[in-house]
DRENKOLTI-205817 format. One line per field, with one value per residue (C-alpha): residue in three letters; y, x, z. Coordinates in steps of 0.1 Angstrom, whole numbers, padded with zeros to 4 digits, always signed. Layout:
N
residu <- ALA  ...
v <- Y  ...
u <- X  ...
w <- Z  ...
END
This chain:
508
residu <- UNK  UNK  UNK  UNK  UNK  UNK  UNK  UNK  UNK  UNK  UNK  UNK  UNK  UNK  UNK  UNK  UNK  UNK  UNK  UNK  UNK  UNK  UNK  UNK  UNK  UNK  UNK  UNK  UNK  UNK  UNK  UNK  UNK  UNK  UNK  UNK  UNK  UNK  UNK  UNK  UNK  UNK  UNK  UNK  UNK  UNK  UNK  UNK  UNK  UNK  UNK  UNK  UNK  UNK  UNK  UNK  UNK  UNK  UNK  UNK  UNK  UNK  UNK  UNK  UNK  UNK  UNK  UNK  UNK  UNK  UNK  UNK  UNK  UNK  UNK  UNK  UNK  UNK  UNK  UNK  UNK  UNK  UNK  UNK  UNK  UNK  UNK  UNK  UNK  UNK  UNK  UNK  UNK  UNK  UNK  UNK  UNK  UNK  UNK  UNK  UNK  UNK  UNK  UNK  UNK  UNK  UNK  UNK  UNK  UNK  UNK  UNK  UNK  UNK  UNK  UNK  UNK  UNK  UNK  UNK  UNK  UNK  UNK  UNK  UNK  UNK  UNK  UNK  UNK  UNK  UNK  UNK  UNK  UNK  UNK  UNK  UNK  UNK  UNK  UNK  UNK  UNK  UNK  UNK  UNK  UNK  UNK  UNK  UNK  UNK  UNK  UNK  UNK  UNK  UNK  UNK  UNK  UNK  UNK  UNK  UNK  UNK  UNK  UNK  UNK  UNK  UNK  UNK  UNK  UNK  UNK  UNK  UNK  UNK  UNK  UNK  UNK  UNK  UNK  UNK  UNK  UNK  UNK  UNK  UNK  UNK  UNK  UNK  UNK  UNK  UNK  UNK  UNK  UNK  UNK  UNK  UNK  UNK  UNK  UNK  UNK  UNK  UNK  UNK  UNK  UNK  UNK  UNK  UNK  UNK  UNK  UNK  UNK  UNK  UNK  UNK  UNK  UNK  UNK  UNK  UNK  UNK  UNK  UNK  UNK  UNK  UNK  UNK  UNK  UNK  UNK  UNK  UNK  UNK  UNK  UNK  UNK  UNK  UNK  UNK  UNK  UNK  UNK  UNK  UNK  UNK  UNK  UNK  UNK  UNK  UNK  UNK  UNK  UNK  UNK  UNK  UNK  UNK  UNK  UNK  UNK  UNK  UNK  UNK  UNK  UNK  UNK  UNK  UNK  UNK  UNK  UNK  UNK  UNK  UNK  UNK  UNK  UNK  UNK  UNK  UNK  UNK  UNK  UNK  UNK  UNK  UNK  UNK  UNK  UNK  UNK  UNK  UNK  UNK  UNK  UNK  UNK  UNK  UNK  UNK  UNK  UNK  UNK  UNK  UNK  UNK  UNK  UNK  UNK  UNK  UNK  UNK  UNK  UNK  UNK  UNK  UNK  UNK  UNK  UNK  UNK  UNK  UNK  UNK  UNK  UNK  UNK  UNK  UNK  UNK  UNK  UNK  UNK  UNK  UNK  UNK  UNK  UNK  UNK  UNK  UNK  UNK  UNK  UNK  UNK  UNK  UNK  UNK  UNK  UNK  UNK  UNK  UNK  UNK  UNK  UNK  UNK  UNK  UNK  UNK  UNK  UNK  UNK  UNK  UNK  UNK  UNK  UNK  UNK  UNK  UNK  UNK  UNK  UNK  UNK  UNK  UNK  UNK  UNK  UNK  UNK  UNK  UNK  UNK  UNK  UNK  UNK  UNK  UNK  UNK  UNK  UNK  UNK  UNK  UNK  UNK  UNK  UNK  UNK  UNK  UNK  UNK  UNK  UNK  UNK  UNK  UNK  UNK  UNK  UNK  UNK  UNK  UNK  UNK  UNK  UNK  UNK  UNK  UNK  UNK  UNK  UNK  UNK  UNK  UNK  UNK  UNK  UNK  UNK  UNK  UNK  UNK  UNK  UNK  UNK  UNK  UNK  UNK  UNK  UNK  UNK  UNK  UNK  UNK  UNK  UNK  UNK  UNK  UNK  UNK  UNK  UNK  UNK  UNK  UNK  UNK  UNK  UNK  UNK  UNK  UNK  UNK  UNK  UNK  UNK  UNK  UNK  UNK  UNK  UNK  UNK  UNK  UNK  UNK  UNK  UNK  UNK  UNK  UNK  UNK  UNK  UNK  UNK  UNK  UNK  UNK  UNK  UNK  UNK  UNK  UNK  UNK  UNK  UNK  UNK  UNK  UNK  UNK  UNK  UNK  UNK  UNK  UNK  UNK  UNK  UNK  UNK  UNK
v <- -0530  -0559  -0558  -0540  -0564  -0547  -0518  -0497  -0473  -0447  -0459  -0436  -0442  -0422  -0420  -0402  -0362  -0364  -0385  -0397  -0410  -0394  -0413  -0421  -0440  -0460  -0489  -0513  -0530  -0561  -0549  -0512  -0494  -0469  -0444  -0425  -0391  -0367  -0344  -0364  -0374  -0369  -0405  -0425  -0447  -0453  -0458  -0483  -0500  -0502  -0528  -0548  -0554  -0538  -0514  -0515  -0488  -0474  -0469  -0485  -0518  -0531  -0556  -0584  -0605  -0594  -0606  -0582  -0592  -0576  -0590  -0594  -0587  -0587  -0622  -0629  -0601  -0620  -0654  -0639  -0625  -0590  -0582  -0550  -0531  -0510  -0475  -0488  -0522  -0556  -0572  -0591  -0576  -0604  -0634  -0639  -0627  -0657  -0670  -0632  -0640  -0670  -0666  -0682  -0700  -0716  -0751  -0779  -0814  -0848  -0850  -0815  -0796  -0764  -0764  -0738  -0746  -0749  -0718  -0698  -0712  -0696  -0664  -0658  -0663  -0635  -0613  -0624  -0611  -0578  -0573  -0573  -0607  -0590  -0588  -0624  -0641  -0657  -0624  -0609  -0584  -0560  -0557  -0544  -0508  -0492  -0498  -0533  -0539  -0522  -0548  -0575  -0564  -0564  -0597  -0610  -0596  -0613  -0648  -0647  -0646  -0620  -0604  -0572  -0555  -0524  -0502  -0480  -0451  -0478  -0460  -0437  -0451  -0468  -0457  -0451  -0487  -0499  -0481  -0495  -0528  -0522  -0505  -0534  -0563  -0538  -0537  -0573  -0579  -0555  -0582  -0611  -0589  -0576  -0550  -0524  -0498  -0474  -0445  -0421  -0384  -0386  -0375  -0378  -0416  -0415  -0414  -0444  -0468  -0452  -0456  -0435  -0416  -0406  -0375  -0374  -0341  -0342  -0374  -0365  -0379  -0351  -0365  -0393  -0388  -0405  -0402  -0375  -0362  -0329  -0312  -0318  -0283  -0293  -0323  -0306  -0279  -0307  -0322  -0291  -0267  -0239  -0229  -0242  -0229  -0219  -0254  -0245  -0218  -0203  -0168  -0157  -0149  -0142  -0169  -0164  -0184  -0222  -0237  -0277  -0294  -0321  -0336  -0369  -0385  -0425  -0447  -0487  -0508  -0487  -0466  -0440  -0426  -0396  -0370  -0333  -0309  -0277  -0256  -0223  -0206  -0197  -0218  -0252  -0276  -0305  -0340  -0358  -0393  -0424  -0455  -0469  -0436  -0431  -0401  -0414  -0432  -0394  -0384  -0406  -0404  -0367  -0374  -0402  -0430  -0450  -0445  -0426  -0447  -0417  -0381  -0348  -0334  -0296  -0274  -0238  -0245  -0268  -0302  -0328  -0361  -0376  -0406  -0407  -0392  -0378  -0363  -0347  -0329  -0315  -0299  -0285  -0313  -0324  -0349  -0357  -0390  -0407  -0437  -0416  -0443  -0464  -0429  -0403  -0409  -0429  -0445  -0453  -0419  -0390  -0358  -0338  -0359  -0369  -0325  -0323  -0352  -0342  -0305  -0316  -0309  -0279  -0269  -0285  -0281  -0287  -0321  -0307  -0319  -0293  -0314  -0278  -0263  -0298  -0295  -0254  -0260  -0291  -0269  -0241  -0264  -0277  -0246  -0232  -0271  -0276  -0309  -0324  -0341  -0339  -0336  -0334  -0363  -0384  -0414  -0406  -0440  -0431  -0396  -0397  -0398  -0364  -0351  -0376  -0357  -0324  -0337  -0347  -0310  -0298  -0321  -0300  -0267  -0270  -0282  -0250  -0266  -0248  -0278  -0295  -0326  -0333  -0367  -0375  -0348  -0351  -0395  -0405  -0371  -0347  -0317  -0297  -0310  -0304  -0269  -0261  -0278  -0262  -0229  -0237  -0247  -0217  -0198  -0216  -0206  -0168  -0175  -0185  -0221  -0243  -0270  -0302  -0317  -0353  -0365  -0386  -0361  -0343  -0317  -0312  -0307  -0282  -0264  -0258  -0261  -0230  -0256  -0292  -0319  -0354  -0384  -0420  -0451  -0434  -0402  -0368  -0364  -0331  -0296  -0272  -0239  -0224  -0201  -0222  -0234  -0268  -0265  -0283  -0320  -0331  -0323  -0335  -0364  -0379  -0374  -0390  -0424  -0417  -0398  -0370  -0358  -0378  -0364  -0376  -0373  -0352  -0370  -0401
u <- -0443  -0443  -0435  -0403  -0375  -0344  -0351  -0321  -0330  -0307  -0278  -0248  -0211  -0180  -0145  -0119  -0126  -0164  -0197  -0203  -0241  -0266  -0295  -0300  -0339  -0340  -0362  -0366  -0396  -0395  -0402  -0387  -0363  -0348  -0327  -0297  -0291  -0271  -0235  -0207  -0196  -0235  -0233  -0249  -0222  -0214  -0250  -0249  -0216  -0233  -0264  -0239  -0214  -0184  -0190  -0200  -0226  -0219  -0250  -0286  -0300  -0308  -0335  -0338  -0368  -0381  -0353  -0322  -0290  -0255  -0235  -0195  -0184  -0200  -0195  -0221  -0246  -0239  -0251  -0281  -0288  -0274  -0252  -0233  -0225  -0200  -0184  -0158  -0147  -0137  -0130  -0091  -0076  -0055  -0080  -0113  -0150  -0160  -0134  -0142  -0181  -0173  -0144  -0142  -0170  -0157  -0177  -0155  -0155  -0160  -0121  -0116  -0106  -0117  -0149  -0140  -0171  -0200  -0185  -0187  -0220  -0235  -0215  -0224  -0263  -0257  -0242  -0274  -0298  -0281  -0273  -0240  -0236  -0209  -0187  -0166  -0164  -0132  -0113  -0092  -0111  -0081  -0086  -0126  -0132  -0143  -0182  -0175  -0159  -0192  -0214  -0195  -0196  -0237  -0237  -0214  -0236  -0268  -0251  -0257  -0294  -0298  -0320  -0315  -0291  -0271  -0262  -0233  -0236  -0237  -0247  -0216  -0197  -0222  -0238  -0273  -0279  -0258  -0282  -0310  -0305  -0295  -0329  -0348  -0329  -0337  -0376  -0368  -0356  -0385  -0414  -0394  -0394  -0361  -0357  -0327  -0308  -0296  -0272  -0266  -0263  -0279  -0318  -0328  -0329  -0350  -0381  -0375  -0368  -0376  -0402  -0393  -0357  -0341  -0321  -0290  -0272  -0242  -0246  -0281  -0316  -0338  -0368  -0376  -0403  -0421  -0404  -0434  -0437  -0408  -0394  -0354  -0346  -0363  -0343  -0312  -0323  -0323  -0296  -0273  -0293  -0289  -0309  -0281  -0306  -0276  -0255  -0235  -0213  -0198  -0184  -0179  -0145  -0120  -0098  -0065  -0037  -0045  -0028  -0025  -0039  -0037  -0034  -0045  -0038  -0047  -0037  -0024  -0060  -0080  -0103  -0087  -0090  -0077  -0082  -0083  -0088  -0078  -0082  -0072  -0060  -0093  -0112  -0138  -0138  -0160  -0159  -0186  -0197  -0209  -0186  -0167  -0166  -0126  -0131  -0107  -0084  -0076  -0069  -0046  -0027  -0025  -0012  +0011  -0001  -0010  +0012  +0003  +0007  +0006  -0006  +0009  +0003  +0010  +0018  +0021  +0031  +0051  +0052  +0058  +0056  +0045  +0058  +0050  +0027  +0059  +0066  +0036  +0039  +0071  +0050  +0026  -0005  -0021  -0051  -0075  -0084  -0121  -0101  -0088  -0082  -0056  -0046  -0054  -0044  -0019  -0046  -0026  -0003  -0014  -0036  -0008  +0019  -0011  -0011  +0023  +0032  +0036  +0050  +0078  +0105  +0091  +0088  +0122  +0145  +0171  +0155  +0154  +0124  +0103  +0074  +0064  +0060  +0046  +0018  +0011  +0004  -0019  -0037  -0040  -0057  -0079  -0095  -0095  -0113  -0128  -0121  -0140  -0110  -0099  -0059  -0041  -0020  -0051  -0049  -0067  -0084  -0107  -0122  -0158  -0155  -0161  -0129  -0109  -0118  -0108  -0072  -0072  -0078  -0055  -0026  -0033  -0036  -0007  +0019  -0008  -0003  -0012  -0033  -0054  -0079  -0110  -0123  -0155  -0147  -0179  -0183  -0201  -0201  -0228  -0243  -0226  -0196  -0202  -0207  -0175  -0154  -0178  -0167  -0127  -0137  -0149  -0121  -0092  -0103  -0107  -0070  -0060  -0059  -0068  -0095  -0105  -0137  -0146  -0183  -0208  -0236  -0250  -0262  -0231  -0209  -0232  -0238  -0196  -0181  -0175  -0173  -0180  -0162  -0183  -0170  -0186  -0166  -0134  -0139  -0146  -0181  -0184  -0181  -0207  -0199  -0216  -0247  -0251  -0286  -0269  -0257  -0284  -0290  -0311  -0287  -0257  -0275  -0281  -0246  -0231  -0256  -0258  -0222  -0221  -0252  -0274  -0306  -0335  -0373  -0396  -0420  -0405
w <- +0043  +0067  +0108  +0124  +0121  +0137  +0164  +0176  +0210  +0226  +0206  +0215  +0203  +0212  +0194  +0211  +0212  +0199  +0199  +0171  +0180  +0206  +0220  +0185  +0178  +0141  +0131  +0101  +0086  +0063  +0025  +0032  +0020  +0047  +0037  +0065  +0053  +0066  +0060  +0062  +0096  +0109  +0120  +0090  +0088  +0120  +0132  +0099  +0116  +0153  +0134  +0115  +0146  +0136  +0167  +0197  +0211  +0247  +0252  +0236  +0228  +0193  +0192  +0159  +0152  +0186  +0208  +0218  +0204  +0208  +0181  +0187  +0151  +0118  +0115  +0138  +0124  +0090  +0103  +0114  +0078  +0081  +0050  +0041  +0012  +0017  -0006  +0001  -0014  +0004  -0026  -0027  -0062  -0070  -0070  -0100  -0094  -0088  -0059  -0042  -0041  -0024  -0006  +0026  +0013  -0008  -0032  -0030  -0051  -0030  -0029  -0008  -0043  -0052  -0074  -0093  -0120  -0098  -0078  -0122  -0122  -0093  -0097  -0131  -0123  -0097  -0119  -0151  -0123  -0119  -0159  -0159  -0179  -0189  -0162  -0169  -0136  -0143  -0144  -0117  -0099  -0106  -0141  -0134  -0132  -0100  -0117  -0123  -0087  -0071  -0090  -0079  -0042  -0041  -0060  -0031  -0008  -0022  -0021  +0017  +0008  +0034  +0056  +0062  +0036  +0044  +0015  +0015  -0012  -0039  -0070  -0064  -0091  -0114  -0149  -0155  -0164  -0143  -0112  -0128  -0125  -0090  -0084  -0100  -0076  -0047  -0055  -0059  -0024  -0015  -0028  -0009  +0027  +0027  +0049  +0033  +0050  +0023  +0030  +0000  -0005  -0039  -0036  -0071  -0059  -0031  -0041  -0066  -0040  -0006  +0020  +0046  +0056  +0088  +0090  +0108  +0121  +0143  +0155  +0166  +0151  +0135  +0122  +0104  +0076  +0048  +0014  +0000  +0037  +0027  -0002  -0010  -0003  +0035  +0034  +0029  +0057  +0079  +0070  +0072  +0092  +0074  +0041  +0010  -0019  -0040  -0049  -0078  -0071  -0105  -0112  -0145  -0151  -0182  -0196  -0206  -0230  -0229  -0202  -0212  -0246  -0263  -0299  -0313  -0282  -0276  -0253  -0253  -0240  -0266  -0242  -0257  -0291  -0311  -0279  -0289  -0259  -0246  -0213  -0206  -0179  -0151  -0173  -0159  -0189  -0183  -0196  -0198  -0207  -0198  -0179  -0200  -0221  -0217  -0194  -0170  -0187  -0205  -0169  -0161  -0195  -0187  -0151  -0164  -0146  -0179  -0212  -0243  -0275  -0297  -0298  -0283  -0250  -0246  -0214  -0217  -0255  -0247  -0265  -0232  -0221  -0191  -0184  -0143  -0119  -0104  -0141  -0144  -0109  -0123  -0155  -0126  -0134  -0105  -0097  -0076  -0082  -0088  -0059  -0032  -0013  -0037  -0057  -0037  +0002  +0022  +0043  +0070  +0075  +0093  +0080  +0084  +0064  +0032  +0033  +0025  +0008  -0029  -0018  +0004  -0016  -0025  +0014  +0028  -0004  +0019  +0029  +0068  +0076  +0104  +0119  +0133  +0099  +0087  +0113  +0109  +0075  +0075  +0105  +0083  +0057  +0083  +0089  +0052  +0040  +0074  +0075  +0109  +0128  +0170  +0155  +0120  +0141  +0133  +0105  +0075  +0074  +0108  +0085  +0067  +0027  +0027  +0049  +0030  -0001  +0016  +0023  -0015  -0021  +0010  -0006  -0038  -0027  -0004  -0036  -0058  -0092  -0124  -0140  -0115  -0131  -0110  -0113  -0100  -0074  -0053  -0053  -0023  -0001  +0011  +0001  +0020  +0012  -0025  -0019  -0007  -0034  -0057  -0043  -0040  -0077  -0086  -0064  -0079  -0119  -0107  -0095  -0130  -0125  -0153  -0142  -0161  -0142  -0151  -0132  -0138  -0124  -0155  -0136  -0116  -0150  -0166  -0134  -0130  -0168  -0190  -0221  -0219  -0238  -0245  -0251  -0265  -0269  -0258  -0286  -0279  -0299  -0294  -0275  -0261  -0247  -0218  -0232  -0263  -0271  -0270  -0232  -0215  -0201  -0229  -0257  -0232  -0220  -0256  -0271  -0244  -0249  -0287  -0299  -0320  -0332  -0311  -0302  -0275  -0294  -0277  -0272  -0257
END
């Protein structure tokens, strides 16, 4: 590692109701990888957001290259070579790959026309460093999926031939060779003195890529260590302040009649194909797979959002159809999206109103709408979830990824479907945060609900499924039960890169 670049001192941010920083000390050195850990709503973010200008500090100085700089807006941070990013995508749907990467950038002929070659070129050369050749630059950005889009955002991000990087939970939504290429372009920037800001919740990562981390706890600094300097489960004491040495919470529980299957089922694109699956009532069944494996896509067949070309879905016996997402509400199906913030929440409405939204009728039959009652119940939800806001009044754009997923579950809870499909229930939030939907989880199968739970975390499917369901190339492969010799990461872990009766050699 090379000299301190970027030096932030007694940074302290407020937001109406709470501080969201405290006299908060972080540094940067060229060639290092820093990570920002902490629960959601510790601060990482926002401390992230104070270095790239989007926010301004109250009180602190940050100092770049030796020289103190206050940067109005991230425009000016990105001039000077600071380039986020962010979970959350800034990508425009409607326009190609390439015109996104280079979008108010744009390469131009010697007549003022759009070079839309040249501007291929350079975008598919981006995308050849991070291994995703396969990722056609010409398509709309709409028609990626959400592991596609996040490849395209970092490639975006390295045409500024930055600086200092700031990464945003970027492995959320990526497969394992998908991470791996990221990881090799972040070594990469390492060799050429990049210094990297990288804030994640997943730990199995850190020691691949980190230097040194900085725990964040209620706005307020902690320590900051070297990565061999403390254990995980010390790291997560820090983080959380308490001792969390139990993650997976799972009770044992009997299942009753089967609640929802399905027969044959496949969809229009293909990603689909010849679905058999079952769950019964106070049951977890797990699906597991790779991106790309078709997980998803069965989701939202189920939920109705994309159209079944042939097959039979079943609820409670009963041979059904579900056309819409409003349909399949009806039959008592509810999901919690992987995209809570395109499926899952209306980013712009209040707490309270994203609470009640899909059980209104249900609440006010009569269509006499009670803002008291409205308000009582997204409270009461507020406490069971504890979801970290000053006022259910509050947008749900201003809460942490982590809260935002709680009001996913609150919106749930609040309409208490039979059938509730998790998908990637846990992307991009803390610990801490895991552990309680873990244990409403749990909670909602000894109820008698029927859970499906789609994630990308191996060890987060086997720790909560009963049975597991893996699929390869849009097939189900095969089925392992809890207790099984077969019910283990290994054996998981190769059928889903292999299909069925794939097997890893032990001595590779």
């Amino acid at each position: 590692m090379g000299r301190t670049i970027l030096t932030a001192k007694h940074i302290t941010k407020l937001f109406p109701g709470m501080k969201a920083l405290d006299d908060v000390d972080f540094d940067l050195r060229e060639g290092e990888v820093h990570i920002l850990v902490g629960e959601n709503g510790a601060g990482k973010s926002t401390l992230a957001k104070v270095i790239l200008g989007a926010y301004k500090a109250e009180e602190g100085e940050i100092t770049f290259d030796g020289k103190a700089v206050k940067f109005n807006g991230t425009k000016e941070a990105l001039e000077r070579g600071i380039v986020a990013v962010y979970q959350e995508f800034t990508l425009v749907p409607h326009i190609s790959v390439a015109q996104n990467i280079f979008l108010n950038r744009e390469y131009r002929t010697k007549m003022g026309l759009l070079d839309h070659k040249e501007m291929e070129k350079e975008a598919q050369e981006l995308m050849k460093s991070l291994n995703c050749e396969y990722i056609d630059v010409k398509c709309h950005v709409k028609d990626l999926s959400v592991a596609e889009q996040q490849m395209v955002e970092i490639a975006k991000a390295l045409s500024f031939k930055p600086r200092i990087m700031v990464f945003d939970e970027p492995t959320a939504t990526l497969s394992e060779r998908e991470v791996d290429s990221l990881f090799d372009q972040i070594h990469r920037l390492k060799k050429e003195g990049i210094g990297i800001i990288y804030v994640s919740h997943r730990m199995q990562e850190f020691p691949l890529i980190g230097d040194r981390i900085t725990i964040l706890r209620d706005g307020v600094k902690i320590k900051t260590v070297g990565i061999d300097e403390c254990s995980n489960a010390e790291l997560v004491n820090m983080m959380v302040g308490r001792d969390v040495s139990r993650v997976y919470v799972r009770t044992p529980n009997e299942h009753s009649e089967t609640a929802l299957s399905t027969e044959g089922l496949c969809d229009y694109k293909g990603k689909v194909k010849d679905v058999s699956i079952c769950v019964r009532r106070g049951e977890i069944v797990g699906i597991a797979g790779l991106v790309g494996a078709g997980r998803t896509e069965t989701a939202e067949l189920l939920y109705g959002i994309e159209s079944i070309k042939s097959g039979k879905v079943f609820v409670k016996g009963k041979n059904v159809l579900p056309r819409t997402p409003r349909n399949a509400t009806k039959l008592g199906i509810g999901l919690v999206s992987e995209d809570r913030k395109r499926q899952g929440l209306a980013l712009d409405e209040s707490i309270a109103l994203n609470i009640v939204a899909v059980s209104l009728k249900k609440m006010f039959p009569r269509f006499f709408l009670s803002n008291k009652r409205i308000k009582e119940t997204a409270l009461d939800y507020k406490k069971q979830l504890r979801i970290a806001t000053t006022s259910v009044n509050k947008a749900c754009k201003y809460l942490s990824g982590g809260n935002q997923q709680k009001v996913v579950l609150a919106k749930w809870l609040s309409f208490n479907p039979d059938i509730l499909i998790f998908d990637e229930p846990t992307r991009g939030i803390d610990v801490a945060a895991k552990m309680e939907i873990y244990g409403l989880m749990d909670r909602l199968a000894a109820e008698g609900k029927a859970i499906i739970m789609i994630s990308s975390e191996l060890p987060e499917v086997i720790g909560m499924s009963d049975r597991i369901y893996i699929m390869h190339e849009g097939r189900i492969v095969d089925e392992i039960e809890r207790g099984t010799g077969d019910f283990n990461s290994e054996t998981i872990g190769a059928r889903m890169m292999l299909g069925a009766g794939g097997t890893v050699d032990a001595d590779e």
